[in-house]
Backbone as CSV, one residue per row, in Angstrom:
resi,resn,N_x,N_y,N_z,CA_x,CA_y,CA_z,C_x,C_y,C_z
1,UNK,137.800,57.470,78.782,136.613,57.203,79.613,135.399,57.811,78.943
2,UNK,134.205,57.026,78.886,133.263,57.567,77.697,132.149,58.334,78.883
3,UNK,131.807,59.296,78.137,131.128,60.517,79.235,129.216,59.738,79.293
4,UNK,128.505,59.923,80.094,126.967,59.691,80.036,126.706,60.025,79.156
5,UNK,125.984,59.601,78.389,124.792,60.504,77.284,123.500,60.327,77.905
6,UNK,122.668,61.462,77.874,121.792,61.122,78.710,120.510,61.734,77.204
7,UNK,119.533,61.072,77.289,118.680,60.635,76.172,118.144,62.207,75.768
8,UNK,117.687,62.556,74.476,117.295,63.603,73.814,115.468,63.191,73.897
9,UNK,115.282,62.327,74.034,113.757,62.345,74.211,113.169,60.950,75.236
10,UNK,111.910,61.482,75.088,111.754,59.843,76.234,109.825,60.209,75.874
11,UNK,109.865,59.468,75.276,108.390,58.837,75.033,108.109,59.869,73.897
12,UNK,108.844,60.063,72.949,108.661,60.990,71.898,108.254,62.280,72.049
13,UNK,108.936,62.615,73.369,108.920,64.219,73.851,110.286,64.542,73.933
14,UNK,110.714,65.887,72.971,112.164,66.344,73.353,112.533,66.722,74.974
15,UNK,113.508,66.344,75.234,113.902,66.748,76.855,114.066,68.361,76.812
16,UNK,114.957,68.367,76.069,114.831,70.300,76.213,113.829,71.045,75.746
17,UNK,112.605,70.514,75.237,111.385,71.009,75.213,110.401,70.909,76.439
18,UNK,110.677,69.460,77.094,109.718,69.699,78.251,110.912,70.470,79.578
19,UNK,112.221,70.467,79.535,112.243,70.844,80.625,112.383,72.838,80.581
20,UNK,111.679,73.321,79.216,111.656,74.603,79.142,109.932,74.884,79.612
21,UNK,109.341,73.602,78.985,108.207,73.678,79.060,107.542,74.134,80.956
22,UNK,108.453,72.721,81.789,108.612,73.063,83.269,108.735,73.922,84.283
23,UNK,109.669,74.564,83.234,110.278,76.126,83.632,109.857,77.103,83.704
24,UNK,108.926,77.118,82.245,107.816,78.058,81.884,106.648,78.096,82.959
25,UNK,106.066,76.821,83.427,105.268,76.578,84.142,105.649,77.342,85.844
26,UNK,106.917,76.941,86.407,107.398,77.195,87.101,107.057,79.029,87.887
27,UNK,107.998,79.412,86.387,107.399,80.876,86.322,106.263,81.130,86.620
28,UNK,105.801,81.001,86.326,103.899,81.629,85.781,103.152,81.320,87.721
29,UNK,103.117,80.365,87.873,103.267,79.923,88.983,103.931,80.644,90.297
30,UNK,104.863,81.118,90.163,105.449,82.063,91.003,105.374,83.872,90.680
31,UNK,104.012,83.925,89.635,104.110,84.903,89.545,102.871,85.107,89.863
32,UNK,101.801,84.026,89.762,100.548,84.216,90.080,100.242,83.872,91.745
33,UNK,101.461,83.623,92.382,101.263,83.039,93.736,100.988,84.214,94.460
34,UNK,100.190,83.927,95.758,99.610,85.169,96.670,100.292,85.241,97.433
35,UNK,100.241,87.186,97.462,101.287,87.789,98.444,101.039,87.498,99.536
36,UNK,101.747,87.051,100.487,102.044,86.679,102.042,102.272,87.777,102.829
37,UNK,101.543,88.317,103.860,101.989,89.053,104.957,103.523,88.871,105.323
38,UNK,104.150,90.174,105.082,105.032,90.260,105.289,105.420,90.744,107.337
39,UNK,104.243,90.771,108.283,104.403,90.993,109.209,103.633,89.671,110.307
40,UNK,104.141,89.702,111.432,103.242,88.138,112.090,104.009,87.322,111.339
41,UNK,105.204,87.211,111.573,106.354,86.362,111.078,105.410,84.809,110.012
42,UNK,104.867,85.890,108.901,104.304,85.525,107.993,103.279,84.547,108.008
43,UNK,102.582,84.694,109.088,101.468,83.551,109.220,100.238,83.749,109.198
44,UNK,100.011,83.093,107.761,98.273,83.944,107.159,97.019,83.025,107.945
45,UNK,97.065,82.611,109.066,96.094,82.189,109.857,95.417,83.448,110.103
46,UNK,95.579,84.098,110.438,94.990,85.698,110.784,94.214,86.006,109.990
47,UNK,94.878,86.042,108.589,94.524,86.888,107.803,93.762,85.869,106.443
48,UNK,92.406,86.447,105.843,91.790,86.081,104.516,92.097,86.571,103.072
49,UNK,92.439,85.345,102.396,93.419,85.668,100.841,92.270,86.140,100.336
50,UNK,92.253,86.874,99.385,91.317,87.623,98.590,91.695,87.542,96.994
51,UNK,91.492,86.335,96.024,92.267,86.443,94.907,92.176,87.431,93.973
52,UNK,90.595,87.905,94.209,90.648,89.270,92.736,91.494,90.347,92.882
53,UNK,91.568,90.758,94.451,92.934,91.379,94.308,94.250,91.261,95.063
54,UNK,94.349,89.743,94.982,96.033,89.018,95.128,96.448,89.692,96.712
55,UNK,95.808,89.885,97.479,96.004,90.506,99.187,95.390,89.843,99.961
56,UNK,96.103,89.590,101.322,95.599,89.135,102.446,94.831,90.268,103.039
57,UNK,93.757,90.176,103.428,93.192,91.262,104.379,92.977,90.181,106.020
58,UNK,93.384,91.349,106.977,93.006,90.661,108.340,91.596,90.420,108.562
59,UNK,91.506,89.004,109.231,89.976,88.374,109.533,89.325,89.223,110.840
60,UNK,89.854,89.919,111.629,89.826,90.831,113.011,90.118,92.410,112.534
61,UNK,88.949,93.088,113.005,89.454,94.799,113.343,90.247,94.923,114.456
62,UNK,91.076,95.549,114.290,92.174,95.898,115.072,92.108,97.589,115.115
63,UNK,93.579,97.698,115.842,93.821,98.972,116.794,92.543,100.095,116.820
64,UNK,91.535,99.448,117.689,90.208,99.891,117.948,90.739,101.334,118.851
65,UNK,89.739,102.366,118.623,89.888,103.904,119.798,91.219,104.516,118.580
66,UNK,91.800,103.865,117.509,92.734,105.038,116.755,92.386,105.565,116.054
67,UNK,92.699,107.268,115.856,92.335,108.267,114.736,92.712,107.254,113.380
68,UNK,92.465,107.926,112.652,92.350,107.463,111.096,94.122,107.988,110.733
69,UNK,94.953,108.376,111.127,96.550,109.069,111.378,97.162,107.900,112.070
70,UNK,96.316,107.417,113.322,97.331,106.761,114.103,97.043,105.458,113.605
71,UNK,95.963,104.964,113.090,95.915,103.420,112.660,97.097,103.572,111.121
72,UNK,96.828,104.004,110.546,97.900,104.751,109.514,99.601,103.923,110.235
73,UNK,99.919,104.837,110.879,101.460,104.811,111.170,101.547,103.770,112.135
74,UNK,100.628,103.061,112.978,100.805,101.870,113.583,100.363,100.408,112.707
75,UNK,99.610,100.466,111.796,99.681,99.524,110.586,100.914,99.212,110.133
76,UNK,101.497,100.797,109.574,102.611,100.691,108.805,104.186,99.819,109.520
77,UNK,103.928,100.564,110.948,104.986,100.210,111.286,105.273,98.993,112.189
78,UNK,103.704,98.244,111.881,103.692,96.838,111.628,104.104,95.902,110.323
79,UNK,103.879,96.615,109.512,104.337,96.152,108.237,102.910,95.781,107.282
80,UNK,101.884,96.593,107.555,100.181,96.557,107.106,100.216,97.567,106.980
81,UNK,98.842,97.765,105.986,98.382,99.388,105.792,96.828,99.176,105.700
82,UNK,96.089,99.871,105.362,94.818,100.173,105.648,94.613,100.107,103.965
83,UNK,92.744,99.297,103.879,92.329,99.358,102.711,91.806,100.289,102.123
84,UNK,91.885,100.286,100.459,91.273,101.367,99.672,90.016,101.247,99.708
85,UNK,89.673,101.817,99.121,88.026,101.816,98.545,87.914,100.595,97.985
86,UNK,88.067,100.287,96.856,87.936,99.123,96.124,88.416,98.032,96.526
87,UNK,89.771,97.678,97.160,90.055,96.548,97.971,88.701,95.868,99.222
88,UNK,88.548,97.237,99.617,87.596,97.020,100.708,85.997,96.496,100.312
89,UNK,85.697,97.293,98.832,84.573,95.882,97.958,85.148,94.975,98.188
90,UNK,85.943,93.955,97.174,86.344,92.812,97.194,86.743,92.277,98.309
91,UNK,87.288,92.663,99.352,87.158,91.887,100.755,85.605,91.574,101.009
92,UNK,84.729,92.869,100.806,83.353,92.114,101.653,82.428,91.375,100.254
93,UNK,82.988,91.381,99.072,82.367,90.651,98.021,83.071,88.782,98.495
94,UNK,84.153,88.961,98.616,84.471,88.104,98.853,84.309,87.025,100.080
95,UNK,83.859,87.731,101.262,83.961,87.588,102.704,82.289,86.849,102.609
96,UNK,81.119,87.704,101.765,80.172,87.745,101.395,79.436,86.032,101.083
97,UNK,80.697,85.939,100.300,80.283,84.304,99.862,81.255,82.944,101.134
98,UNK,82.425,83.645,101.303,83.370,82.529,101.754,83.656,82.749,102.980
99,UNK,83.177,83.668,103.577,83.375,83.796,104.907,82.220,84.947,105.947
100,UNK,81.044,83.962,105.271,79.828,85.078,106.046,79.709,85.791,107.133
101,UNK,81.049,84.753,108.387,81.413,85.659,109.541,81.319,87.112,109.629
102,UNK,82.206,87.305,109.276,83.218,88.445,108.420,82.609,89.212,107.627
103,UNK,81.458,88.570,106.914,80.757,90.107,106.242,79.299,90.285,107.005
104,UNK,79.127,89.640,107.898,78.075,89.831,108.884,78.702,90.725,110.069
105,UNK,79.617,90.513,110.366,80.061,91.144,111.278,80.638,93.084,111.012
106,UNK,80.901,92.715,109.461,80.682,94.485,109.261,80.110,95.028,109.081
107,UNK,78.944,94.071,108.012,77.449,95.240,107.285,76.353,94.925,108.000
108,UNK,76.274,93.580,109.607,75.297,93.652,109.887,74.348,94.770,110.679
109,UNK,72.920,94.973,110.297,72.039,96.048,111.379,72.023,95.516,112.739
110,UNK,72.934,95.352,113.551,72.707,95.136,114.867,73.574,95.712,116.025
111,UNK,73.247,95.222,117.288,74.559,95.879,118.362,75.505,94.834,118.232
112,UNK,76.467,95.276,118.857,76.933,96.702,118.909,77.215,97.303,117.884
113,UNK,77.531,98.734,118.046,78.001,99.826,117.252,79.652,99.068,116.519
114,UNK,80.061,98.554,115.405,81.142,98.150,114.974,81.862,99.503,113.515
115,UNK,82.785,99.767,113.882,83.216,100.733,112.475,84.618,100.005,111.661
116,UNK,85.372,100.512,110.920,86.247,100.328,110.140,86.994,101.506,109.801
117,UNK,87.890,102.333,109.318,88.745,103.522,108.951,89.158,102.666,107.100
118,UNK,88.797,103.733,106.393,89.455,102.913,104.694,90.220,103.943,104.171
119,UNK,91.235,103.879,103.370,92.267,104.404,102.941,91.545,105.553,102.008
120,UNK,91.298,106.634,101.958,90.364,107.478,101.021,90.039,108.759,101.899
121,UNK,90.881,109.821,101.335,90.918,111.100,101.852,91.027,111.893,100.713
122,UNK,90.031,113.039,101.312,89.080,113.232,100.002,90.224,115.070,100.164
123,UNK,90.302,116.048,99.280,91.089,117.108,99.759,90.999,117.872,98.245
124,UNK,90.583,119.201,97.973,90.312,120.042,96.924,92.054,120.125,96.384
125,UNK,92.125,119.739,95.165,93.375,120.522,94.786,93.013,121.458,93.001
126,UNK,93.325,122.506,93.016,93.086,123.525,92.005,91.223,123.793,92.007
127,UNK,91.231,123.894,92.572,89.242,124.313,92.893,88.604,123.029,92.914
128,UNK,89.273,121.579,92.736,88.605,120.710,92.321,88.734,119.592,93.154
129,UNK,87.881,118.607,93.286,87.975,117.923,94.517,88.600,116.475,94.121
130,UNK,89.099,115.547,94.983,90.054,114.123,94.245,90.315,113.387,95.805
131,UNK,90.264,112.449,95.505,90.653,111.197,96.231,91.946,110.828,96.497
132,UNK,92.773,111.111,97.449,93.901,110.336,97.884,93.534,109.138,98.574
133,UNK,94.489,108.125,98.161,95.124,106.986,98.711,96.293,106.226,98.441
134,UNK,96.413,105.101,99.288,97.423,104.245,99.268,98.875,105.491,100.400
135,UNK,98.392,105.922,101.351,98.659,106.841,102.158,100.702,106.013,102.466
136,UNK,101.806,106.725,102.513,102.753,106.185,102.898,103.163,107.221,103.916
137,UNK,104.645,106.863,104.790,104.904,107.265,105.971,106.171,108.399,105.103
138,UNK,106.808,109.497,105.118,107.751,110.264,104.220,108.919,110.042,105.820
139,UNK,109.794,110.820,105.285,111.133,110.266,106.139,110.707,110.927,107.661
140,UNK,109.961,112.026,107.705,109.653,112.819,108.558,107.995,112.758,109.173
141,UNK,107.655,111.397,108.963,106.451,110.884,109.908,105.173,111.474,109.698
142,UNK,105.318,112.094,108.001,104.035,112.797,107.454,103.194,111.892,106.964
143,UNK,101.535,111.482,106.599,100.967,110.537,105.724,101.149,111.035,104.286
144,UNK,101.545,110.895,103.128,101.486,111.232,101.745,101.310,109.987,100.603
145,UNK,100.318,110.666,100.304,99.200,109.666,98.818,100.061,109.028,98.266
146,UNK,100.371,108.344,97.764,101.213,107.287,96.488,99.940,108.009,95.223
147,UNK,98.746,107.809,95.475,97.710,108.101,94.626,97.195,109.578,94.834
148,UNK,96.753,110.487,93.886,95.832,111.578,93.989,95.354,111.517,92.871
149,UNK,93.974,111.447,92.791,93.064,111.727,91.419,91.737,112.404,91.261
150,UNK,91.626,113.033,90.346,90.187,114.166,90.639,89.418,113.177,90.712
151,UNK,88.656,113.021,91.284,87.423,112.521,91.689,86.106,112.075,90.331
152,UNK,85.854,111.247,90.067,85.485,110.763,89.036,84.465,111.250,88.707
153,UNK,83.788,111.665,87.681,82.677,112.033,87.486,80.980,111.329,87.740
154,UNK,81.694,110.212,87.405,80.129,109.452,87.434,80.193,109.115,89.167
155,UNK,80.931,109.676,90.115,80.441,109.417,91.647,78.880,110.051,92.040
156,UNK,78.014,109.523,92.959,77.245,110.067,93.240,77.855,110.857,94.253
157,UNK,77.116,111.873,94.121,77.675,113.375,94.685,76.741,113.936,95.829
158,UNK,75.804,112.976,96.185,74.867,113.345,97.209,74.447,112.384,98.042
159,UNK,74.357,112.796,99.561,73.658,112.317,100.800,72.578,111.352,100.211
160,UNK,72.785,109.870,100.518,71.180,108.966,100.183,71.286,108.631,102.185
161,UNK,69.950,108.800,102.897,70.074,108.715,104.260,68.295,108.478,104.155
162,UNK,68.098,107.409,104.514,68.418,106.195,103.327,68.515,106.310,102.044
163,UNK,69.244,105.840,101.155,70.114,105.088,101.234,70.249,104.316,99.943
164,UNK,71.220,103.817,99.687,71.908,102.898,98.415,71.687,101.207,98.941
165,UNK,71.616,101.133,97.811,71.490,99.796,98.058,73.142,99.019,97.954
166,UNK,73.386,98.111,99.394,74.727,97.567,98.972,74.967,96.310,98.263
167,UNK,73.962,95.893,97.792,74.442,94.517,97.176,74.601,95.421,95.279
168,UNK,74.093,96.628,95.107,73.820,97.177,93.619,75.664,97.971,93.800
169,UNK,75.892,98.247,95.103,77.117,99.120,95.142,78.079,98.096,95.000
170,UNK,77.854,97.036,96.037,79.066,96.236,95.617,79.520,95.326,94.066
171,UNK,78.137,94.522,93.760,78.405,94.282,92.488,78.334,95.218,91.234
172,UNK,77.571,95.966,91.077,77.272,96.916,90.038,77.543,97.845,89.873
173,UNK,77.149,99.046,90.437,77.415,100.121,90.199,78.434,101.119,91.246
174,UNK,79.283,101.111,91.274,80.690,102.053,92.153,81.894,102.052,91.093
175,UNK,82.828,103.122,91.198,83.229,103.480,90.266,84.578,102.785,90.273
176,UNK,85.782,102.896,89.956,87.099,102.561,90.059,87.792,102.942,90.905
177,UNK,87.144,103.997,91.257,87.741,104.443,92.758,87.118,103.988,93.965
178,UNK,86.271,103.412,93.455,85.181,102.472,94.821,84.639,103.241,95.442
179,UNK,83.959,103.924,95.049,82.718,105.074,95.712,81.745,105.027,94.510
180,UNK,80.361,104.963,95.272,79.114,104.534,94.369,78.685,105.507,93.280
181,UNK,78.471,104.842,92.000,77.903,105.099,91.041,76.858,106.333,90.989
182,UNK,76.507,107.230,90.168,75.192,107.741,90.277,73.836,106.944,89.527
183,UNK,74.175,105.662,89.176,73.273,105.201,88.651,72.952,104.069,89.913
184,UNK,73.196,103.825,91.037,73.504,103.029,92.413,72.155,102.874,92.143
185,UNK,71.428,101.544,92.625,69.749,101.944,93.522,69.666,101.818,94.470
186,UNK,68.560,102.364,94.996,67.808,102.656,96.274,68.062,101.637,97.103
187,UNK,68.101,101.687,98.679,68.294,100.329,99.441,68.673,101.396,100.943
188,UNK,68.925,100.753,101.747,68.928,100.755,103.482,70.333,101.392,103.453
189,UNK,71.588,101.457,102.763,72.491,101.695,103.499,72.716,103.007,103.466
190,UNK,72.880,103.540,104.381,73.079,104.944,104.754,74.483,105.360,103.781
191,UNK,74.262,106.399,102.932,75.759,107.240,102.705,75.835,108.369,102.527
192,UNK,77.198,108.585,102.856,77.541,110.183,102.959,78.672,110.328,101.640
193,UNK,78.276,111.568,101.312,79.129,111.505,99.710,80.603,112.430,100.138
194,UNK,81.683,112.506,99.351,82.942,113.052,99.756,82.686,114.816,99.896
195,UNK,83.101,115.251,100.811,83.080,116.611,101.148,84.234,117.003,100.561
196,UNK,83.998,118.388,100.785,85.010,119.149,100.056,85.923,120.114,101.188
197,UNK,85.501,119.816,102.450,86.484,120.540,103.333,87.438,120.608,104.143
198,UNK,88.393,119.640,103.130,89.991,118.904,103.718,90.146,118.338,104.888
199,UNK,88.868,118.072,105.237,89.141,117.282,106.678,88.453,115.810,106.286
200,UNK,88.277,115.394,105.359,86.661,114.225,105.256,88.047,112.794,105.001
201,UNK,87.379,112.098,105.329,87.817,110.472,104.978,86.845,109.602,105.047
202,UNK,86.950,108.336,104.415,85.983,107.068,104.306,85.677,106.343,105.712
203,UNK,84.724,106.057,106.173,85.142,104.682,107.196,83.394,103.744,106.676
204,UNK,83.814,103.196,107.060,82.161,102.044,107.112,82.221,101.263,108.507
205,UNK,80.619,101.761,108.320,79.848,101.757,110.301,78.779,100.844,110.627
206,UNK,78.598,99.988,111.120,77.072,99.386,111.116,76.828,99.310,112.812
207,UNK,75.517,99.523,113.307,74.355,99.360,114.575,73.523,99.359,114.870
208,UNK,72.939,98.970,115.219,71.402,98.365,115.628,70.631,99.120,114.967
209,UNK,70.376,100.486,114.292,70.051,101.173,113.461,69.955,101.089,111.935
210,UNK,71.240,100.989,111.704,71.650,101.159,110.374,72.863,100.879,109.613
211,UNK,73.439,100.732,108.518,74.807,100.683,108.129,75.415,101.945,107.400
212,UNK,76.358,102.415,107.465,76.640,103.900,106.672,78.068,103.178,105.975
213,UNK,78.139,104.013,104.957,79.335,104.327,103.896,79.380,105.635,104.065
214,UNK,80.207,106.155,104.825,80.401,108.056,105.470,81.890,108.251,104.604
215,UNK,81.769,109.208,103.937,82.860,109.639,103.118,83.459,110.975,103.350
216,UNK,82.698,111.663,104.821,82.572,112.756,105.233,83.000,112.714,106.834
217,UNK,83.560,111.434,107.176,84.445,111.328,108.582,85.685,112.804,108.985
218,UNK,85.600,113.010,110.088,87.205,113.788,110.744,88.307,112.379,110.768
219,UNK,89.001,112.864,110.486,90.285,111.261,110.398,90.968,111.999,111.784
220,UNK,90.384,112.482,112.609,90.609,112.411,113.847,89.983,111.965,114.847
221,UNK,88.711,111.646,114.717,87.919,110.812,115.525,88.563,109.730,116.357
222,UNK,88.384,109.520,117.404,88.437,108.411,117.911,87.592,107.795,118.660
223,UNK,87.073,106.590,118.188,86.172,105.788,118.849,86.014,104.284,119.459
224,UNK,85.472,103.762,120.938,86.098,102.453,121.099,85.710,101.247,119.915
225,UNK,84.637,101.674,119.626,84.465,100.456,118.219,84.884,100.960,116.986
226,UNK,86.028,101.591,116.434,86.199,102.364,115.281,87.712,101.447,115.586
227,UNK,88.255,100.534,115.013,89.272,100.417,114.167,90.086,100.093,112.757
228,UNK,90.478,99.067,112.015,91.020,98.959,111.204,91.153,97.020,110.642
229,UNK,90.273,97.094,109.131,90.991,95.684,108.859,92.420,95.760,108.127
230,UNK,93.361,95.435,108.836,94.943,95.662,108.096,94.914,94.943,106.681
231,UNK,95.603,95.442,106.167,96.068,94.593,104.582,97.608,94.824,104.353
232,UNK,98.042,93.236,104.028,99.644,93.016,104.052,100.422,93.913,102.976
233,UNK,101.404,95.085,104.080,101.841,95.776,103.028,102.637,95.670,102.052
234,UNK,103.033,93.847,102.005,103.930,93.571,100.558,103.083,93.734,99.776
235,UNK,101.786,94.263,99.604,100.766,94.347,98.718,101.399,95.688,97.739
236,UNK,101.809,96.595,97.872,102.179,97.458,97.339,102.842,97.902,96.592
């Protein structure tokens, strides 16, 4: 009984060249695909893809009135965590162009009073001051850094009240750790630079007043307009 032969090329393309070629494609493709919320039985209606950095961030602040601890461990044990510094640029760089809602609704000067909590807790280690984040839950219900790093040099290191300008912070000048440049310019938004007395964390605030970048928060505060945009923690 004579077996199929099935053809070595077809239109003067080797078959086992294009179907490596396919494969290859295949890959690449599933490696560049965006991470999906792994919580909300995976349904990114909620939530806005952000490609520069491959994460869903939620379109809604959530668990409003929680310390900067309890949005922490109720994120988590949703299966979300709270944004960094720099994630939290690129959400409103991004939000900025494609979803003006959304970046009106955080940096606008108006009422009400609206806040945010961002992953960035600031804490002296060896006389010297550094940035934790990417905060995880330890077996025993403690928050602990994935990240700790001294604190960059080129941060601006001082109170502007007024203020930095945020369109120079977001595109231009802020550092890798996503806290503004000392070369930042001048502009309306209120900021507070990282303290040094183990209690300080990030949040960003806007009201009828003004907008702040406070790097000098109690991560115990609780306030009714102070909550959290989640970000999907398969991000991690």
């Amino acid at each position: 009984m004579n077996k199929t032969q099935f053809p070595t090329s077809f239109m003067g393309v080797d078959s086992e060249e294009a179907y490596e070629r396919i494969m290859n494609e295949k890959e690449l493709e599933q490696k560049t695909s965006p991470i999906i919320p792994n919580s909300a039985g995976k349904d990114t209606n909620n939530f806005v893809y952000v490609p520069s950095i491959n994460l869903y961030v939620a379109k809604e602040r959530s668990h409003l009135s929680k310390s900067w601890f309890d949005c922490h461990k109720e994120l988590q044990s949703e299966g979300l965590r709270m944004p960094t510094l720099p994630e939290f640029i690129e959400f409103l760089k991004y939000c900025k162009i494609n979803n003006p809602d959304i970046y009106k609704e955080i940096t606008e000067v108006r009422s009400p009073w609206r806040s945010e909590w961002i992953d960035a807790d600031f804490k002296v280690i060896n006389k010297k001051l550094h940035i934790n984040y990417h905060h995880v839950l330890d077996s025993n219900g403690n928050l602990i850094p994935k990240n700790s790093e001294l604190l960059d040099k080129d941060v601006l290191m001082e109170d502007k009240t007024p203020g930095i300008s945020l369109e120079d912070y977001l595109y231009n000048n802020h550092t890798s750790q996503g806290l503004p440049s000392k070369k930042v310019e001048s502009g309306e938004l209120y900021y507070y630079c990282p303290r040094n007395d183990n209690n300080s964390v990030a949040w960003f605030s806007a009201n009828s007043g003004r907008a702040d970048l406070n790097c000098g928060r109690s991560p115990s505060d609780q306030v009714p307009s102070l909550g959290v945009f989640g970000v999907a923690q398969s991000g991690l």
